[in-house]
PyMOL commands that place a pseudoatom at each C-alpha (Angstrom):
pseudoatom trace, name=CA, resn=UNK, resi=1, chain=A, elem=C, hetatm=0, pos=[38.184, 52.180, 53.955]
pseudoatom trace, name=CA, resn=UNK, resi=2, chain=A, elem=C, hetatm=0, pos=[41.265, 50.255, 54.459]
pseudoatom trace, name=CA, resn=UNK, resi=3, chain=A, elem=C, hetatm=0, pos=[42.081, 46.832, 56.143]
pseudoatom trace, name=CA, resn=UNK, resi=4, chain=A, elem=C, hetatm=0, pos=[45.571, 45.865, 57.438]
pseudoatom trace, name=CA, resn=UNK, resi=5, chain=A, elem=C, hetatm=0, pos=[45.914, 42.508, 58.771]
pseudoatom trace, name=CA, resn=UNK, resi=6, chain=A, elem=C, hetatm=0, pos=[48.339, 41.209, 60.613]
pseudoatom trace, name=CA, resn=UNK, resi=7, chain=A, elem=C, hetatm=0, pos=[48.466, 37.392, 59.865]
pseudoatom trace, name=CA, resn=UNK, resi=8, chain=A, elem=C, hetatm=0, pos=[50.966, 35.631, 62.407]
pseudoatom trace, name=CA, resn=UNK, resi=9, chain=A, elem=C, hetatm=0, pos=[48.584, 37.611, 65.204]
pseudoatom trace, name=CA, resn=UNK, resi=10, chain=A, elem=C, hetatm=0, pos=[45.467, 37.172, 63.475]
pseudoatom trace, name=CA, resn=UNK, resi=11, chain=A, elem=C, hetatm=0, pos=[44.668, 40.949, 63.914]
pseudoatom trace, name=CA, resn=UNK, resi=12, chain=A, elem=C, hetatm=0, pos=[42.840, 42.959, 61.538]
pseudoatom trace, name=CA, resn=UNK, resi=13, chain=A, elem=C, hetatm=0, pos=[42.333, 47.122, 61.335]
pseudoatom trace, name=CA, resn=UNK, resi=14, chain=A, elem=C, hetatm=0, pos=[39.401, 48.045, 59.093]
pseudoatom trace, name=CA, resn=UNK, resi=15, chain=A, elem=C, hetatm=0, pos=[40.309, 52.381, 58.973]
pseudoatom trace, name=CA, resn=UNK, resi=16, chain=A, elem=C, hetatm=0, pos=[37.400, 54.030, 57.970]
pseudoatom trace, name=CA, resn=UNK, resi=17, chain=A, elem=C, hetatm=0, pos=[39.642, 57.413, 57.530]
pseudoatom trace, name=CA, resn=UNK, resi=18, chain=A, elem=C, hetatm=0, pos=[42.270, 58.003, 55.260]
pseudoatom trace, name=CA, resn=UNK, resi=19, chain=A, elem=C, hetatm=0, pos=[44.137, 58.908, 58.523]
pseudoatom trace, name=CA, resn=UNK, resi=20, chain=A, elem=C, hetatm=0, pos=[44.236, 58.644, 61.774]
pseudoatom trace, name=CA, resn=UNK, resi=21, chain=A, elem=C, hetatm=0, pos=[46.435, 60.743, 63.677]
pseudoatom trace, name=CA, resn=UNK, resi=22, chain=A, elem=C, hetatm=0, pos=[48.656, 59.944, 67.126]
pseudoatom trace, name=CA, resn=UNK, resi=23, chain=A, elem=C, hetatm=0, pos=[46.245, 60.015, 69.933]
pseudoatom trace, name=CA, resn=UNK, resi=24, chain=A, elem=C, hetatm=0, pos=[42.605, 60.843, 67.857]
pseudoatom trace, name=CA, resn=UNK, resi=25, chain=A, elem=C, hetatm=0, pos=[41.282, 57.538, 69.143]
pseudoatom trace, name=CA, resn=UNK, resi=26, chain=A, elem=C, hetatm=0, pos=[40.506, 58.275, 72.684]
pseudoatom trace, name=CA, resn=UNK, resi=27, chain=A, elem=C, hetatm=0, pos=[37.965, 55.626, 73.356]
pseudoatom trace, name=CA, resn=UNK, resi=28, chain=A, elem=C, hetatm=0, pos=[37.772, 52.127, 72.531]
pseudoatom trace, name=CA, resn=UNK, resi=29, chain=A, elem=C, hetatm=0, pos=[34.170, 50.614, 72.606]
pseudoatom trace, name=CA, resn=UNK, resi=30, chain=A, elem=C, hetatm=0, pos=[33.744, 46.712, 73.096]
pseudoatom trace, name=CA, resn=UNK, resi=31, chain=A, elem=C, hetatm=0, pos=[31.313, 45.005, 70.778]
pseudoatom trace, name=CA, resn=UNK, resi=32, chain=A, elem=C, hetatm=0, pos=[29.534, 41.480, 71.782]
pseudoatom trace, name=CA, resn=UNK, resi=33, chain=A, elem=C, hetatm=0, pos=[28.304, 39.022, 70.331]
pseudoatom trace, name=CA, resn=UNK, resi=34, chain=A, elem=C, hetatm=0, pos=[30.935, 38.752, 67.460]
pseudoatom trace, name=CA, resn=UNK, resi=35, chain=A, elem=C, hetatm=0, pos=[31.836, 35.185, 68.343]
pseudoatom trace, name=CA, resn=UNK, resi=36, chain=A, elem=C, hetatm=0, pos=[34.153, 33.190, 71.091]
pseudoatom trace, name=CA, resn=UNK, resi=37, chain=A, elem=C, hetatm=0, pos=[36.926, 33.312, 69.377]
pseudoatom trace, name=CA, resn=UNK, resi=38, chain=A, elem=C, hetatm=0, pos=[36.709, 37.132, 68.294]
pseudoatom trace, name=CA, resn=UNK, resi=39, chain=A, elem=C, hetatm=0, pos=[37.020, 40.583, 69.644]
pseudoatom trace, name=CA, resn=UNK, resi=40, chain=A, elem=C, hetatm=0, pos=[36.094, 43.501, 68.160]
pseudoatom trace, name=CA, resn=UNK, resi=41, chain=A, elem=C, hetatm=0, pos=[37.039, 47.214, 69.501]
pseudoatom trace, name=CA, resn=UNK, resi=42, chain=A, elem=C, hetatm=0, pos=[35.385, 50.170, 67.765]
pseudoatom trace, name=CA, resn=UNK, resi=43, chain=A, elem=C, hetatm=0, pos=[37.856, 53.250, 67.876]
pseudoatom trace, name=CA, resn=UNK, resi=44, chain=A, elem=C, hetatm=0, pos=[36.190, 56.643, 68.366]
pseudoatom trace, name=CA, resn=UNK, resi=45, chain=A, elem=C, hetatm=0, pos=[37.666, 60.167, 68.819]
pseudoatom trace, name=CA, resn=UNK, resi=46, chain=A, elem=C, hetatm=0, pos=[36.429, 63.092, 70.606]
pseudoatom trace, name=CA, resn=UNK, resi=47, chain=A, elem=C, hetatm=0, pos=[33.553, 63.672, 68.829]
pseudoatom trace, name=CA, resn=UNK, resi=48, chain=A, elem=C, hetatm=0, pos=[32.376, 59.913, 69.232]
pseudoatom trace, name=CA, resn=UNK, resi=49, chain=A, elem=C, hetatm=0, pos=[33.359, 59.585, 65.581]
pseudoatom trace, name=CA, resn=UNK, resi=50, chain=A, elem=C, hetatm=0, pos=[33.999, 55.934, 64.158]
pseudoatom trace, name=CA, resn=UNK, resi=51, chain=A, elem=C, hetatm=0, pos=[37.351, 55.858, 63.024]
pseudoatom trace, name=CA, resn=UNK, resi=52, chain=A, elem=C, hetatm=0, pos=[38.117, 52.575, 63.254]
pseudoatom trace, name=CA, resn=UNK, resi=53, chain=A, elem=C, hetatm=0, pos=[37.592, 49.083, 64.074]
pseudoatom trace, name=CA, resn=UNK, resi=54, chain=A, elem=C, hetatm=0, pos=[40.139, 46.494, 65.342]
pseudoatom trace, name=CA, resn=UNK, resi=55, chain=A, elem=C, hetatm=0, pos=[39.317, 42.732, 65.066]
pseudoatom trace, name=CA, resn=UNK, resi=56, chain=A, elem=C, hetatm=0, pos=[40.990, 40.232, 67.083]
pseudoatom trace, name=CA, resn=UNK, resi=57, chain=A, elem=C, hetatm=0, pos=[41.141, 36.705, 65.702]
pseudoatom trace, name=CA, resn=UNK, resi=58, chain=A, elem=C, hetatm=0, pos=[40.313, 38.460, 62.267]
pseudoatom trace, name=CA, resn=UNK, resi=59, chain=A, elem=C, hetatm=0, pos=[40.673, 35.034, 60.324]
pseudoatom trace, name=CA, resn=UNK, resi=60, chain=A, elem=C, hetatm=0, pos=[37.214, 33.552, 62.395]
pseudoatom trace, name=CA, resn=UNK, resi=61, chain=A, elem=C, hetatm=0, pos=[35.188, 36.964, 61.921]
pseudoatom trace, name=CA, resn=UNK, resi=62, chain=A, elem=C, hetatm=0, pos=[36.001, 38.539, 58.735]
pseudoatom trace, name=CA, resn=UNK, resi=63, chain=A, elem=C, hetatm=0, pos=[34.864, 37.099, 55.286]
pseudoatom trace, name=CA, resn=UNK, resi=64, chain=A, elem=C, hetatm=0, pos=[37.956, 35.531, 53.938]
pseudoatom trace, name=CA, resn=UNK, resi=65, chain=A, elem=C, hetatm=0, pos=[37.292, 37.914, 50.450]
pseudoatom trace, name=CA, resn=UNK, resi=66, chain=A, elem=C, hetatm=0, pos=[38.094, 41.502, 52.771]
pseudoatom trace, name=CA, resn=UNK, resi=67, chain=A, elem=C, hetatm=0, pos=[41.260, 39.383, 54.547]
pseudoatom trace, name=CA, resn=UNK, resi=68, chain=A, elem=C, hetatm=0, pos=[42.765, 38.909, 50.764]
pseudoatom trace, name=CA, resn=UNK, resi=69, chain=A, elem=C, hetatm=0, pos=[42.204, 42.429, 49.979]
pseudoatom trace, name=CA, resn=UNK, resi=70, chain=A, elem=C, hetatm=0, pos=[43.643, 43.477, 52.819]
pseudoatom trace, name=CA, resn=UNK, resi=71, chain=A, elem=C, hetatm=0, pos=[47.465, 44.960, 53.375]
pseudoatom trace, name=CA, resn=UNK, resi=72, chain=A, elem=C, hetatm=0, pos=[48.986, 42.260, 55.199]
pseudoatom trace, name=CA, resn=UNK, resi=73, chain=A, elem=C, hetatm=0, pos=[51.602, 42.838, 57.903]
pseudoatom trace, name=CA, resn=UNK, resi=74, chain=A, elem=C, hetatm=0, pos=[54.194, 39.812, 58.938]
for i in range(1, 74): cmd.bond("trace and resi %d" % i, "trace and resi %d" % (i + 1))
show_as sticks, trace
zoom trace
């Protein structure tokens, strides 16, 4: 698992594959109930795999410990 966050959007990408190829995600699955200020999108391919999960306004929904680790982007 791997979080990149992108701090002057407040975006986050938790990949739960090492990689994730050009076009694998084909569906992106809406989850509620995450907060008002948050949105998460679960990435799936094909298969209906979980490959990964994007969280918008990452700062309000993630614990602040997994935002530190993370690989941050701007």
């Amino acid at each position: 698992m791997h979080i990149d966050h992108d701090r002057e959007n407040d975006t986050a990408y938790v990949s739960l594959v090492a990689h994730i190829p050009d076009g694998a995600a084909v569906r992106q699955i809406p989850v509620t109930g995450i907060g008002a200020d948050a949105q998460v999108l679960l990435d799936v391919d094909a298969s209906g795999r979980l490959l990964g999960i994007e969280v918008i306004g990452a700062e309000g929904a993630l614990p602040a410990e997994a935002l530190e680790q993370s690989t941050s982007t701007r």
